[in-house]
C-alpha positions in Angstrom: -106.9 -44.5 1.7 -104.0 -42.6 3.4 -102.8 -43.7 6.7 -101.6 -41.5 9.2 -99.4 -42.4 12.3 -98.8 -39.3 15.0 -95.9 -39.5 17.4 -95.7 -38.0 20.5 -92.5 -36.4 22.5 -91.1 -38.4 24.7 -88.2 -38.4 27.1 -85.3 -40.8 26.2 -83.2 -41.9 29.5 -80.3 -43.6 29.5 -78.7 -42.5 32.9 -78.5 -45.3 35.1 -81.0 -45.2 37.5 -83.0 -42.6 36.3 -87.1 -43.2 36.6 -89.1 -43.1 33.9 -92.0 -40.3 33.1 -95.0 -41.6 32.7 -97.2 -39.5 29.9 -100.6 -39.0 30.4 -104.0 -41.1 29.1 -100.9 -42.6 26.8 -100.6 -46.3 26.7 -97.4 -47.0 27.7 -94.2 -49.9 27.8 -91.8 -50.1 30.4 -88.7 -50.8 28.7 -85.8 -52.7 30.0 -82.7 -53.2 28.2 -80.6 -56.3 28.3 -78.0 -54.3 30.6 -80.5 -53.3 33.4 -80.8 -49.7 32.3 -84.6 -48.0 32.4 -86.0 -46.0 29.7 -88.5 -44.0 29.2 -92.2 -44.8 28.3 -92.9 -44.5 24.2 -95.5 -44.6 22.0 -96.3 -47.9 20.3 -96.1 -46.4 17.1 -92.3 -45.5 17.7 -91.3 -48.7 18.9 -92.0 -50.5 15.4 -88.7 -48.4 14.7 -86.5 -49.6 17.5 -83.9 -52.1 18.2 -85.3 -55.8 18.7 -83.1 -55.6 22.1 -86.0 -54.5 24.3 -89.0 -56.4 26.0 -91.7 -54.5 26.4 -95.0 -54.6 29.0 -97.8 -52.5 28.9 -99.1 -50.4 31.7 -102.0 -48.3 32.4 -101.2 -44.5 32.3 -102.6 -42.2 35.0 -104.6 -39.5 34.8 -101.9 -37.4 35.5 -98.2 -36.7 34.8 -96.0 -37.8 37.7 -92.3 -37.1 37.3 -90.0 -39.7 39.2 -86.4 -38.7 39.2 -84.5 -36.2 40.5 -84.0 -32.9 38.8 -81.3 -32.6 35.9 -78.8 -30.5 35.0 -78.8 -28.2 32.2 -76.1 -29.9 30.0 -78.2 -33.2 30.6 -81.3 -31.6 29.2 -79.9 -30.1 26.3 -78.0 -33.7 25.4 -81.6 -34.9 25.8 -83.0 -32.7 23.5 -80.5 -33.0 21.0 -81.2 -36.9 21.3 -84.9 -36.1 20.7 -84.7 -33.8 17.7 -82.4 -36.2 16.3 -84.8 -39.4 16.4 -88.0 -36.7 15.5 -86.0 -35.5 12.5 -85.2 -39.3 11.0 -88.6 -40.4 11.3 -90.2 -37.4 10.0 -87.8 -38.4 7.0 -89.3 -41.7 6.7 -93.1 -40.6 7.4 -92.8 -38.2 4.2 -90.9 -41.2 2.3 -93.8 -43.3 3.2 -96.3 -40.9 2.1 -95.2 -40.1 -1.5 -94.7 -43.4 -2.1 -98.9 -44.4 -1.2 -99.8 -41.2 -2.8 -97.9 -42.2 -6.4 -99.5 -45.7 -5.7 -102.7 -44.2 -6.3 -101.8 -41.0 -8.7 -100.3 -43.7 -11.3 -102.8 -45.9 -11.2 -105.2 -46.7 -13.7 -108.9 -48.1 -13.2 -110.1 -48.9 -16.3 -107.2 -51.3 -17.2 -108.9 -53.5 -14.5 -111.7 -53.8 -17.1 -110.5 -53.2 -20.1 -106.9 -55.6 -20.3 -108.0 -59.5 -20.8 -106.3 -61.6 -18.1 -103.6 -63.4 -19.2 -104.6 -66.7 -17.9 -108.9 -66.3 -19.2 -110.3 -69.3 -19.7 -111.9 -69.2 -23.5 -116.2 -69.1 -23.3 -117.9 -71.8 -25.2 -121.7 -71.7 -26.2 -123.0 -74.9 -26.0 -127.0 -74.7 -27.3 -127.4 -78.0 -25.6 -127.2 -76.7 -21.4 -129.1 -74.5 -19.3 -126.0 -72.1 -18.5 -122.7 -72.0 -18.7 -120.7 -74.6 -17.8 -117.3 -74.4 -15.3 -114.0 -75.0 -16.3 -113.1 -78.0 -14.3 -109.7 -77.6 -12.2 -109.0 -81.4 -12.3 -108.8 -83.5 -14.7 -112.6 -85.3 -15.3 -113.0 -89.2 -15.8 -113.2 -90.4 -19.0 -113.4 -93.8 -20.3 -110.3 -95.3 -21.2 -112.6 -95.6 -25.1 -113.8 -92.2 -25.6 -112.1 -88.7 -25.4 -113.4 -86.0 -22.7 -112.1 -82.4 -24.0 -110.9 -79.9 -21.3 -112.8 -77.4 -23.1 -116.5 -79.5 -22.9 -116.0 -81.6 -19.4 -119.4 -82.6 -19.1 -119.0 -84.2 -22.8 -118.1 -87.5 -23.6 -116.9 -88.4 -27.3 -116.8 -92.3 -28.8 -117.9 -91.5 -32.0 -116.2 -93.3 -34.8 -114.4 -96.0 -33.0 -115.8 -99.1 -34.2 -117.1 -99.6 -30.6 -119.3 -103.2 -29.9 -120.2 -102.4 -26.4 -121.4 -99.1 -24.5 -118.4 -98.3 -22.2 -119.3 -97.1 -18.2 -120.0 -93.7 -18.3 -119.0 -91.8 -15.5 -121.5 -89.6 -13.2 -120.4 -86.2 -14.7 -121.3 -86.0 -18.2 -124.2 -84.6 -19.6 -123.5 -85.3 -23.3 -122.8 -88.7 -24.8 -122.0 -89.4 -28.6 -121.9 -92.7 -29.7 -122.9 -92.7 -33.2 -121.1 -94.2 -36.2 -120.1 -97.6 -34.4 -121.5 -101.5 -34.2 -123.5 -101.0 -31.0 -126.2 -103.7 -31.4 -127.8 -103.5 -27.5 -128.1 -101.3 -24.7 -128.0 -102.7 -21.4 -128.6 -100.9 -18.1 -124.9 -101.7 -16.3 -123.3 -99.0 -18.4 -125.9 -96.0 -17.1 -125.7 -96.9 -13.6 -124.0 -94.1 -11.8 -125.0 -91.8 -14.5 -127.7 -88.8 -13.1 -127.1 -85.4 -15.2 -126.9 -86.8 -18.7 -129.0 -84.5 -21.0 -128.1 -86.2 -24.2 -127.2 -89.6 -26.2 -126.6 -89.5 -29.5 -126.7 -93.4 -30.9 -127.3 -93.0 -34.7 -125.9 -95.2 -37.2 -125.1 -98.4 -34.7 -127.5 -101.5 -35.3 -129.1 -101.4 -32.5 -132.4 -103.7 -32.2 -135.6 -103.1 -30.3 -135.7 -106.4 -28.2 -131.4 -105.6 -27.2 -132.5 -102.5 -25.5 -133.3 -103.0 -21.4 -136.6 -102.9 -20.3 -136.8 -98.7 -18.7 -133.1 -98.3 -19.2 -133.9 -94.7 -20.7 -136.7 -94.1 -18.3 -134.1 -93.7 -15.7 -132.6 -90.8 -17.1 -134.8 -88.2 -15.8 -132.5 -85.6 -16.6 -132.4 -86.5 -20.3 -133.9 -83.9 -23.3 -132.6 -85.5 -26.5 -132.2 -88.9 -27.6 -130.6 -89.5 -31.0 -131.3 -93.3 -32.7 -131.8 -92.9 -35.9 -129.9 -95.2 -39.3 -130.6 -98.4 -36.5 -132.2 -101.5 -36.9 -135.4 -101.0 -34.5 -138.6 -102.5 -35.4 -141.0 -100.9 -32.4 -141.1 -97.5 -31.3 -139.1 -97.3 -27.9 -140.7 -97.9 -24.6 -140.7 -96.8 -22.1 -139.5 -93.1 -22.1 -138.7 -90.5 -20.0 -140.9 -87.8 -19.7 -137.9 -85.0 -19.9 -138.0 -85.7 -23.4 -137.9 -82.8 -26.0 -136.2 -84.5 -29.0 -136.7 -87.6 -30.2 -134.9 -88.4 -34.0 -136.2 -92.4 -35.2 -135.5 -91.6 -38.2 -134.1 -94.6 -41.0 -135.1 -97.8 -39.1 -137.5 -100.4 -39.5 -140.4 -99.5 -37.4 -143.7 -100.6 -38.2 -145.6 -100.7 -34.7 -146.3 -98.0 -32.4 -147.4 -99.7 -28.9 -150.9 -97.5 -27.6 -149.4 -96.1 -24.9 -146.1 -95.7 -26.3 -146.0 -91.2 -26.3 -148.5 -91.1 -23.2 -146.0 -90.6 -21.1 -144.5 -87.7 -23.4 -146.0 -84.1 -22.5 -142.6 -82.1 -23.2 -141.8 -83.5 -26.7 -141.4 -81.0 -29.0 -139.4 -82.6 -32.0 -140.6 -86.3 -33.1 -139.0 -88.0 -36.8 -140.1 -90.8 -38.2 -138.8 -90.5 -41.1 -138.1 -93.8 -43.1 -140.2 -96.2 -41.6 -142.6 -98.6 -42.5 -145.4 -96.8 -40.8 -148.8 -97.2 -42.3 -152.5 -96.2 -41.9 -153.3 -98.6 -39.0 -150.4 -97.9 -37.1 -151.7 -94.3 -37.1 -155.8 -95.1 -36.3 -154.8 -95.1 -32.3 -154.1 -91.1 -32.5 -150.7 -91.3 -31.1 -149.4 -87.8 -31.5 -153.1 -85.9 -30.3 -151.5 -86.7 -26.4 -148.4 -84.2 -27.5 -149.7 -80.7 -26.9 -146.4 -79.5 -27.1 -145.3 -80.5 -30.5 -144.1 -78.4 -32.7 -142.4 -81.1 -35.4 -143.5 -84.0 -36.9 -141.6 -86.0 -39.7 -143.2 -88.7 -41.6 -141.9 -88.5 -44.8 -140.3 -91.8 -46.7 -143.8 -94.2 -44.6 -146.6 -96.0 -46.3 -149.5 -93.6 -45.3 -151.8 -93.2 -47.4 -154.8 -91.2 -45.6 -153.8 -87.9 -43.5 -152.3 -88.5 -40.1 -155.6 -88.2 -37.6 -156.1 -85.4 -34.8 -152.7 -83.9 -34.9 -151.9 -81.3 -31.8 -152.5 -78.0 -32.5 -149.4 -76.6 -31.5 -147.9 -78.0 -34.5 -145.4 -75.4 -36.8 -143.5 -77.8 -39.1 -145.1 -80.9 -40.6 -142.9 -83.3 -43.1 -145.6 -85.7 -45.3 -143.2 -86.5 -48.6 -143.1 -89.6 -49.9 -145.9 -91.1 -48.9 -149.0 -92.5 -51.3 -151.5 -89.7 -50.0 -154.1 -89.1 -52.5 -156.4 -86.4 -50.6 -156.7 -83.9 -48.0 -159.8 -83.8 -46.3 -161.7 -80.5 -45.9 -160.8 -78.5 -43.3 -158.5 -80.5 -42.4 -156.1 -77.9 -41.3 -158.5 -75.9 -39.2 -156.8 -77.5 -36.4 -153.3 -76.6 -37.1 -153.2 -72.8 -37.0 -149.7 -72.4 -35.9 -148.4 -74.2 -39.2 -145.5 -72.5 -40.5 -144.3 -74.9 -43.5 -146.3 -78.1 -44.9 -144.3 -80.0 -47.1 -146.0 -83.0 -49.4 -144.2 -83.7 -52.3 -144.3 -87.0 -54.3 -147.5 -88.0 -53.3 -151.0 -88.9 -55.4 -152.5 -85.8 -54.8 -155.1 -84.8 -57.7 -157.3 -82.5 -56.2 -157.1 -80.1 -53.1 -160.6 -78.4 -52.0 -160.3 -74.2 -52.4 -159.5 -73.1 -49.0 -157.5 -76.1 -47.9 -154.5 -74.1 -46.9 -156.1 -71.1 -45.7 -154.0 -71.0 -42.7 -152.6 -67.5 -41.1 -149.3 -68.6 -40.5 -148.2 -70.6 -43.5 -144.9 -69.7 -44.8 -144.0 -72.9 -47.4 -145.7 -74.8 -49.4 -144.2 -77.5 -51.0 -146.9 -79.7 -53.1 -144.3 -80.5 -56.0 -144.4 -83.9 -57.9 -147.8 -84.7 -57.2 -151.2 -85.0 -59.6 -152.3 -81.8 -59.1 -154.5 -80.3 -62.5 -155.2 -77.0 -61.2 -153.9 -74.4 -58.0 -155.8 -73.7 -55.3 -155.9 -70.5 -52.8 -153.5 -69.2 -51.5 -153.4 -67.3 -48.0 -151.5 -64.1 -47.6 -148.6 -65.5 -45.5 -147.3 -67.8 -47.9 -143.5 -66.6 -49.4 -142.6 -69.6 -51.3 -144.8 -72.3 -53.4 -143.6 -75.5 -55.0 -146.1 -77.0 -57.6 -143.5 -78.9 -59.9 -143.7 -81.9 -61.5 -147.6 -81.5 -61.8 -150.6 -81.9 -64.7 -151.2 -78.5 -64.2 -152.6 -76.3 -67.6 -153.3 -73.2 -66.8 -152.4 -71.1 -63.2 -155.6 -69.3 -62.7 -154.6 -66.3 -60.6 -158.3 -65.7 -59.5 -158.6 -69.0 -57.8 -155.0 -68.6 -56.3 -156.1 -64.8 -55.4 -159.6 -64.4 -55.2 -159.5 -60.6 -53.9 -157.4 -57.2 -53.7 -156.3 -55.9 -50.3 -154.1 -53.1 -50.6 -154.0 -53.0 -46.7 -153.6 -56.9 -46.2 -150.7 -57.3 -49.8 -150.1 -61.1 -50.2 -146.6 -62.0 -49.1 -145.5 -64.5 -52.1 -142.5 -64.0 -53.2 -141.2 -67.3 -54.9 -142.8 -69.6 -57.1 -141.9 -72.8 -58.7 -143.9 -74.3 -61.6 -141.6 -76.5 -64.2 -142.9 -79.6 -65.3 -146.1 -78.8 -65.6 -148.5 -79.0 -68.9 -148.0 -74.6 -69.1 -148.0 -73.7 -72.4 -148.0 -69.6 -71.5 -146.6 -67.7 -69.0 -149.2 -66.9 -65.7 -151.1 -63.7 -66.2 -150.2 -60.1 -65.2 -152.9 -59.9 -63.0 -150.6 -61.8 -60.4 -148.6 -59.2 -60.2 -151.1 -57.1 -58.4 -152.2 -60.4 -56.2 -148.7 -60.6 -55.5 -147.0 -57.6 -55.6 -144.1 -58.8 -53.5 -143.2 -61.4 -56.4 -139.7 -61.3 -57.5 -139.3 -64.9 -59.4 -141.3 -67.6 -61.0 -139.4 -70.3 -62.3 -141.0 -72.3 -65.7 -138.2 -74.1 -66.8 -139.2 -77.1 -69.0 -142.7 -77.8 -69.2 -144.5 -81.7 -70.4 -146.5 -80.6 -73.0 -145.8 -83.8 -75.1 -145.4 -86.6 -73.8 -141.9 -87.8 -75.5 -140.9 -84.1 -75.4 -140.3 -81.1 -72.7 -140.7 -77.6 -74.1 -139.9 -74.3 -72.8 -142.2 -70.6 -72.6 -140.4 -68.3 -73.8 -139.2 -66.8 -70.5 -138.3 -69.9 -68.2 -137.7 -68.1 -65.6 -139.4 -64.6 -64.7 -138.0 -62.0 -62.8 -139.9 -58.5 -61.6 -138.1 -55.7 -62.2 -136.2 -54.6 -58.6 -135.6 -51.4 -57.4 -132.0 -50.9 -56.2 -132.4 -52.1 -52.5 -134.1 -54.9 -53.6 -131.1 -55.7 -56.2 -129.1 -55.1 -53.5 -130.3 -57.8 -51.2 -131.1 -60.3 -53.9 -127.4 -59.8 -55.0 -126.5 -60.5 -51.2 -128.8 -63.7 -51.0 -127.4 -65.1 -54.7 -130.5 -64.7 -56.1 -129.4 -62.8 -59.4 -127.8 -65.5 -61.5 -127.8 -65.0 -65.5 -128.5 -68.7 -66.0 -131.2 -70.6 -64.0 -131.1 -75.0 -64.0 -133.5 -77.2 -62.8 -130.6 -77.9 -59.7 -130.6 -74.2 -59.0 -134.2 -74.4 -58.4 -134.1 -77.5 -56.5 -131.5 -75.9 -54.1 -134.5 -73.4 -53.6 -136.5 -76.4 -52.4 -134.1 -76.2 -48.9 -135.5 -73.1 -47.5 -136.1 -74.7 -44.8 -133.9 -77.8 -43.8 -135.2 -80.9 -44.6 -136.3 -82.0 -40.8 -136.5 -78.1 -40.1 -133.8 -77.9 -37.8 
């Protein structure tokens, strides 16, 4: 933006005496010098350039030129002139200065710098999954307890991890995050969580914490809270009561045998529930405690004492964790319910024999019915990628019951299956091959044909031949090793984590 200043003639008087000349619809300052002497009006513009010796006033101008002093002489109007076209000529100097110097301002400079240069002083970005949006960078330092540490980088976290704490310390107002886990916390009383409002979530595994040291409502409170961490504890009943912000809630490796009836009631936003390594049995379960959780999506019960199928689970269920349990059948239709499930896992159970359509589900990604009973497969829907039957009594794999039909516009999807210790004494039929054109391995290994001695087929592990994008992205997921082991394949097992997270 140029600015422009115009200056006007005026008449500079330094006679004693003389009156000044007032210049027409001009504001104007009547000037008086220090030694009495009167001057001429000039613009306000000009003046910014003038000796600090002058007061000045303004008056208002009149419509039209008066002239109040007697007439001059000639000499006295040229020495005036040459007074004027002395001034003019010095400040037209300093106008043009003043001009280049804006105008090479903005000729030199460069807008996208201002977009493209990182500040020197940019505070780094940190994603943290566990918040809304992104979080401030504090400019003051946060309150920590004197126990824990408080990074700059994550104010709103508080760490006392690892530091053989007893008690919880006071936690100040601020954070939103609280990690307490690997210490000898054995209760949780209320006094430390009285200022706190924001906090989001508590991670308390591996303490010893008891059921009967926690307060009565002391979570409850926390209405801002989303995930609550106590797993590797000592706590015999399941938590009560709880707030209904809950999303996550990890029980996993305690001692819990007793689920009060209206214990998950009060839980319509849980997504995530582990139980894990409990002593949970059948009759804890006859109460339906998860069918009030229409927004579950995971359920771990692996390492319990079940022995039946877990009644009238939500139908918003994806991920359901069974292993380890003494479960002998699955009833029919069963999963009919369940039509989001994604990955079912029930390995090392008794199961002997699974009805024909028992996993016809649409969604169904992994199976995982390894070291079980079973004597023969079962069908198999057309989402299903990976299969674990290990450590089975299975003879033969029948491809018809496993594929039933051909649809060259509906292929089957499998691409990974997993059959050593079994009773197999040849390899599955080529037939499968068409089912399943989308195989790429099926892993025999050693088989239990006697029973003092494991055998082998003579291909343990089958491969289909791969063109050279599919080599290329096998080689990329280290899935083209020479040599296959039976730990090679149980690394397979992990395609999904074991509490799918």
């Amino acid at each position: 933006m140029m600015w422009h200043r115009t200056f006007f003639f005026f008449n500079w008087q330094i006679r004693r005496g003389a009156k000044a000349i007032i210049l027409p619809c001009l504001p104007t300052r009547q000037l008086t010098t220090k030694y009495g002497l009167e001057r001429s009006f000039v613009p306000p513009a000009v003046l910014d350039y003038f000796s600090d010796d002058f007061t000045s006033t303004i008056t208002c101008c009149p419509l039209q030129p008066e002239l109040h002093r007697p007439p001059k002489s000639k000499f006295s109007q040229i020495q005036d002139t040459s007074l004027i076209m002395g001034i003019l000529s010095q400040l037209s100097i300093i106008h043009l200065l003043w001009s280049a110097m804006v105008f090479c301002q903005y000729e030199d400079y460069d807008f996208e710098d201002e977009y493209n240069e990182e500040p020197d002083h940019q505070q780094p970005y940190y994603f943290n999954s566990n918040t809304e949006a992104e979080v401030p960078h504090f400019p003051f330092p946060v309150e920590c307890a004197r126990e824990c540490f408080c990074p700059p980088a994550f104010p709103l976290s508080m760490y006392c991890d690892h530091r053989e704490l007893k008690t919880i310390p006071n936690i100040p107002s601020h954070v939103q995050q609280l990690y307490l886990q690997n210490n000898y916390i054995e209760a949780v009383p209320t006094g430390p969580f009285t200022n706190v409002t924001f906090l989001r979530e508590i991670n308390f595994s591996r303490n010893k914490i008891k059921s009967h040291m926690i307060d009565h409502g002391v979570f409850a409170k926390l209405s801002s809270l989303v995930q609550l961490h106590l797993q590797h504890n000592e706590l015999e009943e399941f938590p009560f009561p709880l707030p209904s912000s809950l999303e996550k809630l990890l029980l996993g490796f305690n001692k819990i045998s007793q689920l009060s009836g209206n214990a998950m009631e009060g839980l319509p936003n849980i997504t995530m529930l582990d139980l894990c390594n409990n002593f949970l049995d059948d009759s804890v379960l006859k109460g339906k405690p998860f069918s009030t959780m229409k927004n579950l999506m995971q359920l771990n019960l692996c390492n319990n004492k079940l022995l039946t199928m877990p009644p009238e689970l939500p139908s918003s269920l994806m991920y359901l964790s069974l292993e380890n349990n003494s479960i002998s059948y699955i009833p029919e239709n069963y999963f009919k319910r369940l039509p989001k499930l994604i990955a079912l896992r029930m390995s090392h159970n008794n199961l002997q024999n699974i009805p024909h359509n028992t996993f016809n589900l649409p969604n169904l990604l992994e199976l995982n019915l390894g070291h079980n009973k079973l004597k023969q497969v079962f069908y198999i829907p057309r989402s299903l990628q990976h299969l674990y039957i290990e450590d089975n009594d299975i003879e033969i794999i029948n491809v018809t019951l496993m594929c039933p039909s051909i649809d060259p516009m509906n292929t089957n999807q499998l691409t990974y299956i997993r059959a050593d210790k079994n009773k197999l004494t040849i390899p599955i039929s080529t037939y499968a091959f068409f089912c399943f054109p989308h195989i790429r391995t099926i892993y025999y290994g050693d088989q239990n044909v006697n029973a003092n001695k494991s055998t082998q087929l003579r291909i343990p592990v089958f491969r289909r031949f791969l063109t050279p994008e599919e080599y290329d992205e096998a080689r990329d997921n280290h899935e083209t090793h020479d040599h296959e082991t039976e730990e090679d394949h149980e690394a397979e097992d992990s395609y999904f984590h074991p509490y799918f997270q």
